[in-house]
N, C-alpha and C positions, 0 to 999 in steps of 0.2 A: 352369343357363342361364349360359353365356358373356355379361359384359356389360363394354361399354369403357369408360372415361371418356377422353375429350379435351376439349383447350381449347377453344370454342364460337367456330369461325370462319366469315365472311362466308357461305358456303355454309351455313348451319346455319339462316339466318334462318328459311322456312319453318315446322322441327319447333320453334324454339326460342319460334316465335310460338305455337304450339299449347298446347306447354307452358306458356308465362308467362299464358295466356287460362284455363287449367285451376286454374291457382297463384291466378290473382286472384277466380277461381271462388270458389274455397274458401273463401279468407275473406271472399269480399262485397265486394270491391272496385273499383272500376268498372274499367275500363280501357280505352286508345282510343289511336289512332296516336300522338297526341302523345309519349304515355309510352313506347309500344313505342320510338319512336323514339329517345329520349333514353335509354335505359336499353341501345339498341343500340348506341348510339356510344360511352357510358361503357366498353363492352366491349371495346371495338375503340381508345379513346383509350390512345395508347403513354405519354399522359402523366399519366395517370388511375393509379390502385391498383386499381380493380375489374376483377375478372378473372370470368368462368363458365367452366362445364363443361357438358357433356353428356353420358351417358350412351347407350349404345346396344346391341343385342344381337347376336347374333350374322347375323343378318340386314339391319342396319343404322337397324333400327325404333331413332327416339328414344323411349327410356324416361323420363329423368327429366336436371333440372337445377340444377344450381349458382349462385349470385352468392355470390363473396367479395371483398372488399376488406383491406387491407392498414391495420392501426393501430397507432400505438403502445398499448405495458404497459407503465404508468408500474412497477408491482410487480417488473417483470421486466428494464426497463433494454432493453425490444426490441422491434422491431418484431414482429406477429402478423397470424394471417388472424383474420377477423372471419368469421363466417357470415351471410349475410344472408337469402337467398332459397333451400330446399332443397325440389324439387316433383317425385312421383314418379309417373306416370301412374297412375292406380289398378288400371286391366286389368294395371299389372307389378310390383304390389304383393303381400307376401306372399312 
């Protein structure tokens, strides 16, 4: 299976909402516009570090999703990505 990753833009909201409803599924976490909304903006703020991805196939089915953010490594003297949020539809699991 052909699958893409790209950066998770305004057009994405939709699948990305499906996905993030699936992610909070899992672990029992409630979830409700408020947070959708906030956690959309963080995405899309140019002044913000958190960045997503999406995942998709070769039909354009969203498969699976990303939140990373940007931290300092005190160890390493650098900045790094952080992984925060990694959710992969389970029908494109395997």
């Amino acid at each position: 299976m052909m699958v893409t990753v790209t950066n998770i833009e305004l057009a994405d909201r939709g699948d990305w909402e499906l996905l993030y409803h699936g992610y909070a599924e899992f672990y029992q976490v409630p979830m409700n516009e408020q947070i959708l909304d906030t956690v959309w903006d963080w995405i899309h703020d140019t002044d913000n570090p958190f960045f997503g991805l999406i995942a998709r196939n070769a039909d354009d089915k969203a498969l699976g999703l990303m939140h990373c953010r940007q931290m300092p490594s005190p160890l390493r003297g650098a900045l790094v990505g952080f992984l925060d949020d990694l959710f992969v539809d389970p029908e494109a699991r395997g």
